[in-house]
C-alpha positions as CSV (number, residue, x, y, z in Angstrom):
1,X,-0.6,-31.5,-31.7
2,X,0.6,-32.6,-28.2
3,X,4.1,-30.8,-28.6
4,X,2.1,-27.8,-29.6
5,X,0.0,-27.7,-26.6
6,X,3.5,-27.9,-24.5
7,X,5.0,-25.0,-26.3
8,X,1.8,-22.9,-25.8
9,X,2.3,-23.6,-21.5
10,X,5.6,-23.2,-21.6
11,X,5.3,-19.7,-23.7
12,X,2.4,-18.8,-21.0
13,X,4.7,-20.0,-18.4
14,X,7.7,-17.6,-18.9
15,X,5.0,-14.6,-19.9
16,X,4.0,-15.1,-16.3
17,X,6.9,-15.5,-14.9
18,X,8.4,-11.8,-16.9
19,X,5.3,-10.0,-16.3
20,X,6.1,-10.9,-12.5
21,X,9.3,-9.7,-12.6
22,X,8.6,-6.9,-13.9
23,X,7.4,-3.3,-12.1
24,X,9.2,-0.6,-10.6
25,X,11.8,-1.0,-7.9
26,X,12.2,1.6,-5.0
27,X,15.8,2.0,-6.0
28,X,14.1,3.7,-9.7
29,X,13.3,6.8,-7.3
30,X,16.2,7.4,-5.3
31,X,16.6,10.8,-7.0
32,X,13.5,12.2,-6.9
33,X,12.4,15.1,-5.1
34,X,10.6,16.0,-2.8
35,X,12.3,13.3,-0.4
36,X,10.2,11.9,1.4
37,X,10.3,11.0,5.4
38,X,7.9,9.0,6.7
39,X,7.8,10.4,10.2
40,X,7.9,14.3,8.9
41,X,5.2,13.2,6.3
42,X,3.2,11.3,8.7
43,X,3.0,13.9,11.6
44,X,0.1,15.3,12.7
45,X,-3.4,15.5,10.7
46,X,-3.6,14.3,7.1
47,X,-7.1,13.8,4.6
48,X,-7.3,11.2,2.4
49,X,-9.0,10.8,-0.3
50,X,-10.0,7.4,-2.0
51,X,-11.2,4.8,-4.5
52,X,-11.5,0.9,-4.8
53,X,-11.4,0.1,-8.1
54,X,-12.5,-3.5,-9.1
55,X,-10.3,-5.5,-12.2
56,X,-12.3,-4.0,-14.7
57,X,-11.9,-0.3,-13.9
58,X,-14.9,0.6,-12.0
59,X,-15.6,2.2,-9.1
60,X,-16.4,0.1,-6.5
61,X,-16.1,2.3,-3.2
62,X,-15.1,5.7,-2.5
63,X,-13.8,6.7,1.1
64,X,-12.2,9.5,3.3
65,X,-9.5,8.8,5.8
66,X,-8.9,10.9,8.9
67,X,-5.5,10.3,10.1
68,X,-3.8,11.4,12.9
69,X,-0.2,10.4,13.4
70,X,2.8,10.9,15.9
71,X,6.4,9.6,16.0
72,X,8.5,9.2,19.0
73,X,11.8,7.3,20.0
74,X,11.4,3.7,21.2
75,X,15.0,1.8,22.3
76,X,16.8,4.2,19.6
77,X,14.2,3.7,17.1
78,X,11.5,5.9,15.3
79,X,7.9,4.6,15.8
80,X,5.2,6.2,14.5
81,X,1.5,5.3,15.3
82,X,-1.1,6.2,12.6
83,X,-4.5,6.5,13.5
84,X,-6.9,6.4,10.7
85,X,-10.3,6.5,10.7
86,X,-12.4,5.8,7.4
87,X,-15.8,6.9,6.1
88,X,-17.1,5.0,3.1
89,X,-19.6,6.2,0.8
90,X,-22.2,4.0,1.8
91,X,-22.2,5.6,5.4
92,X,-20.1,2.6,6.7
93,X,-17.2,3.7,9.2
94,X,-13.5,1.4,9.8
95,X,-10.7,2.0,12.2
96,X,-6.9,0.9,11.3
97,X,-4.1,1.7,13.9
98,X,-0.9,1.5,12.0
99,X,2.3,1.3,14.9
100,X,5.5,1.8,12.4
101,X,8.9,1.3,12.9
102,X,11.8,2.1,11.1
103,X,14.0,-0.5,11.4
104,X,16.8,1.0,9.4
105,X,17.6,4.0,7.6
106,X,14.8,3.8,4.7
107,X,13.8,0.4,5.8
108,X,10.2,0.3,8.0
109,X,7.9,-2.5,9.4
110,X,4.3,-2.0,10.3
111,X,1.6,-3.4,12.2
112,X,-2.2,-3.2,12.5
113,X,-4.6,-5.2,13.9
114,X,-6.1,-6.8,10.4
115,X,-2.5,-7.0,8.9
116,X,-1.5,-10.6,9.3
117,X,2.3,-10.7,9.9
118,X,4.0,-7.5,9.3
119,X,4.0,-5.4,6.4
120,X,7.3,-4.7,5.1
121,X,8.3,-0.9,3.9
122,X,11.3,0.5,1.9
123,X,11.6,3.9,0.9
124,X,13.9,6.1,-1.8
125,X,13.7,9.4,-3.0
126,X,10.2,10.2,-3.0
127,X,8.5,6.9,-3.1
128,X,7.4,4.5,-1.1
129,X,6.6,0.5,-1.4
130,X,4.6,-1.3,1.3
131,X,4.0,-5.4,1.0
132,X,1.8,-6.8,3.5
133,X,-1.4,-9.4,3.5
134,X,-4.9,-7.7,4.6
135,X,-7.7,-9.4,6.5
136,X,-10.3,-7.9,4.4
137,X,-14.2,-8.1,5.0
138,X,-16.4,-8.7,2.2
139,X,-20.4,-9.7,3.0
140,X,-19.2,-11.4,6.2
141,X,-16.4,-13.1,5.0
142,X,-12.8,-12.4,6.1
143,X,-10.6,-12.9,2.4
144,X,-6.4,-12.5,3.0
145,X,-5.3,-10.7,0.3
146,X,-2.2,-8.9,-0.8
147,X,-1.3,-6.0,-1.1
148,X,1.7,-3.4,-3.5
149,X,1.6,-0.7,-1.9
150,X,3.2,2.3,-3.6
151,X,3.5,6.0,-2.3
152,X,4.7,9.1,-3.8
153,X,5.3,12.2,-2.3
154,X,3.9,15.0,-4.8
155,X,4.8,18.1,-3.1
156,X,5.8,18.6,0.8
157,X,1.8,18.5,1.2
158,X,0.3,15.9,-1.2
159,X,1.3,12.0,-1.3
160,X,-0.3,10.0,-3.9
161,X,-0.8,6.3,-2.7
162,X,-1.6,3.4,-5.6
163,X,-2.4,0.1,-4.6
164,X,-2.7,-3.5,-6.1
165,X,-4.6,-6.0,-4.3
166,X,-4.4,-9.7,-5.6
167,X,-5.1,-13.0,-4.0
168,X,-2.8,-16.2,-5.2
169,X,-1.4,-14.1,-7.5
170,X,-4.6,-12.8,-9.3
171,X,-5.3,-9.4,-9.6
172,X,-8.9,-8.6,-7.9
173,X,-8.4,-4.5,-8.8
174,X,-6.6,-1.2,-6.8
175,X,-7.3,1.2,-4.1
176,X,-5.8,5.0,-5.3
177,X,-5.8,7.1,-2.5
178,X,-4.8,11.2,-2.6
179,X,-3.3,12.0,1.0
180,X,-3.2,16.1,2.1
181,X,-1.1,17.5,5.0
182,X,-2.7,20.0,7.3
């Protein structure tokens, strides 16, 4: 019975340790087309168009994002500052300032003011992946949870943005977000 119990945690074990490994990596989209660039993407004004979902699959919040960005050189280096301004459904109103950088060719950091540390961003092809830790209110309290972050660039207008949110490791559900170019 005891050896039993031991094979069913180590078998839960390594299924949690594969299902971790697995996913998509930003390298699965280098050929994709359109290519996306962050700083010609995220230029001027863009409308977003959004949804929390919770574990189970239902709607929690929807939302509109207003975003108005510009890119400029900074010691040899692009850095864009996005300035987004939601609207939630329930008539509530949030401001993020996003100041990016691309620290390499591909290779971006960002910052915001409820991002703790920096969110890390790699793109290929016509994807995106962001990793970063949110401060994130819920009725008053201030939860850090994480966030995979995944973009794809549709058509030179339209960017579709899926992501996870999870909190030691356990998912808690997924923001999907529709992004349109002016």
């Amino acid at each position: 019975m005891k050896t039993n119990i031991y094979k069913l945690a180590a078998l839960i074990f390594i299924s949690f340790l594969l299902s971790a490994c697995s996913g998509p990596k930003i390298s699965d989209y280098a050929k994709e087309k359109p290519t996306l660039e962050l700083s010609e993407y995220f230029s001027g004004t863009i409308d977003a168009y959004g949804i929390f979902t919770d574990r189970s699959g239902a709607v929690v919040k929807r939302f509109t994002v207003l975003i108005e960005a510009k890119w400029s050189i900074v010691d040899g280096k692009k850095v864009g500052v996005l300035d987004e301004s939601f609207e939630y459904s329930d008539g509530s109103k949030q401001k993020r300032i996003w100041k990016l950088t691309e620290v390499s060719p591909g290779r971006y950091i960002g910052k915001a003011d409820d991002v703790i540390g920096d969110a890390q961003g790699e793109s290929a092809g016509n994807a995106l992946n962001w990793a970063y830790t949110l401060a994130l209110p819920v009725d008053g309290t201030i939860y850090h949870v994480q966030f995979d972050d995944w973009m794809y660039l549709v058509t030179p207008k339209v960017m579709i943005n899926k992501a996870k949110m999870s909190k030691f490791g356990i998912y808690l559900g997924e923001v999907t977000l529709s992004f349109y170019k002016r």
